[in-house]
SESEBA-451933 format. One record per atom (N, C-alpha, C): residue in three letters; x, z, y. Coordinates in steps of 0.05 Angstrom, whole numbers, plus 5000, padded with zeros to 4 digits. Each point is the difference from the previous one (the first is absolute). Layout:
// residues N
ALAXZY...
// end
This chain:
// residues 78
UNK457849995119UNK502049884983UNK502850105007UNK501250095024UNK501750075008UNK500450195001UNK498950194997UNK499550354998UNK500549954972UNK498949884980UNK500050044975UNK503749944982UNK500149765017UNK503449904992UNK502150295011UNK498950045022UNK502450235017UNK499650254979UNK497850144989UNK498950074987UNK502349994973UNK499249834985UNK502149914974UNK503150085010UNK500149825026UNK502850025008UNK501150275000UNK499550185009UNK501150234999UNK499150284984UNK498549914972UNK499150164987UNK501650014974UNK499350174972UNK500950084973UNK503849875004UNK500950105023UNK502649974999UNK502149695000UNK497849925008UNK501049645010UNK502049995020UNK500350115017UNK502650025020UNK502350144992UNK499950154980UNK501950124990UNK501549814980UNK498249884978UNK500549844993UNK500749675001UNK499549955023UNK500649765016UNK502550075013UNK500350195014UNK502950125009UNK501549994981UNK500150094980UNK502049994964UNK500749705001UNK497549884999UNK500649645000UNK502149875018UNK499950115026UNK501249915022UNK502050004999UNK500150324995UNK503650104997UNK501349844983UNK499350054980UNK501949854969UNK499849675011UNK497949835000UNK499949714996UNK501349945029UNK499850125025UNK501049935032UNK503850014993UNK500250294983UNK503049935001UNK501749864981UNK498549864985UNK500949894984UNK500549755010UNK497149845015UNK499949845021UNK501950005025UNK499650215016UNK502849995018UNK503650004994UNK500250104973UNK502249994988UNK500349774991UNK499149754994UNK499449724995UNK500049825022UNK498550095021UNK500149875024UNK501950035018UNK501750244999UNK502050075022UNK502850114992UNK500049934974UNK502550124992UNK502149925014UNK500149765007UNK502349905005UNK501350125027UNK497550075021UNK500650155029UNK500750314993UNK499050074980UNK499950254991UNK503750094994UNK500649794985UNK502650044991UNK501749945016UNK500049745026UNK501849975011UNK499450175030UNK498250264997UNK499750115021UNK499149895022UNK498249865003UNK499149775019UNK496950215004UNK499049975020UNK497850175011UNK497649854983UNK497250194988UNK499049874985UNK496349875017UNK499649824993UNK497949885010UNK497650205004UNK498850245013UNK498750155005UNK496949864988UNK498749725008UNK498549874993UNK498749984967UNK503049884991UNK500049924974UNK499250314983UNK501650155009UNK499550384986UNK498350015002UNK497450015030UNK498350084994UNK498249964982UNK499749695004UNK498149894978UNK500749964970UNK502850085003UNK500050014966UNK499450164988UNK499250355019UNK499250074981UNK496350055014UNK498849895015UNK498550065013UNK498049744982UNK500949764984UNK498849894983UNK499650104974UNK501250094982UNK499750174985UNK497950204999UNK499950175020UNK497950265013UNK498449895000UNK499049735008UNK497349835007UNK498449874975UNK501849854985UNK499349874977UNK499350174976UNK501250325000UNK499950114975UNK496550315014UNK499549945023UNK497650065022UNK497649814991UNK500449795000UNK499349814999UNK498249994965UNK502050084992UNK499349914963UNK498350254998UNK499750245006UNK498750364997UNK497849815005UNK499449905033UNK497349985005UNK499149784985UNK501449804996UNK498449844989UNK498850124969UNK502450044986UNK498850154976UNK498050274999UNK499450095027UNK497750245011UNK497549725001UNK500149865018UNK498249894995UNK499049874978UNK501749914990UNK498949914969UNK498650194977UNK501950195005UNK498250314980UNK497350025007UNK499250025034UNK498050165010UNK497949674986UNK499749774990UNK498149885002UNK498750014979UNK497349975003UNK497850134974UNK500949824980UNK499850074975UNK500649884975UNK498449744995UNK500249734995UNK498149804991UNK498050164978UNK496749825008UNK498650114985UNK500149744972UNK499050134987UNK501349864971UNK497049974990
// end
């Protein structure tokens, strides 16, 4: 099961495209979350960056495999 998810995870261009996600939605997110240190030049929360955009990367990872797994299941028989 875990070979199979890692599998999804880094196949038909899912990291590439999860990175696209990150970038765009993390800085949109950290620009929301930190503007205010940002602008008054105040050092920025190293923490908060990472995971803002390190959630993004995960959740849009997350949706490939799940939607991999959902493709791969045999069709109901009718």
């Amino acid at each position: 099961m875990i070979g199979k998810i890692w599998r999804y995870a880094i196949s038909n261009g899912v990291p590439r495209r999860s990175l696209l996600v990150a970038l765009v939605v993390g800085t949109i997110l950290n620009l929301i979350n930190q503007c205010d240190a940002m602008l008054a030049g105040l050092p920025l929360d190293v923490a908060k960056l990472l995971l803002t955009y390190l959630v993004p990367y995960l959740v849009s990872t997350y949706g490939a495999i799940s939607y991999r797994f959902h493709a791969d299941e045999p069709a109901p028989a009718r």
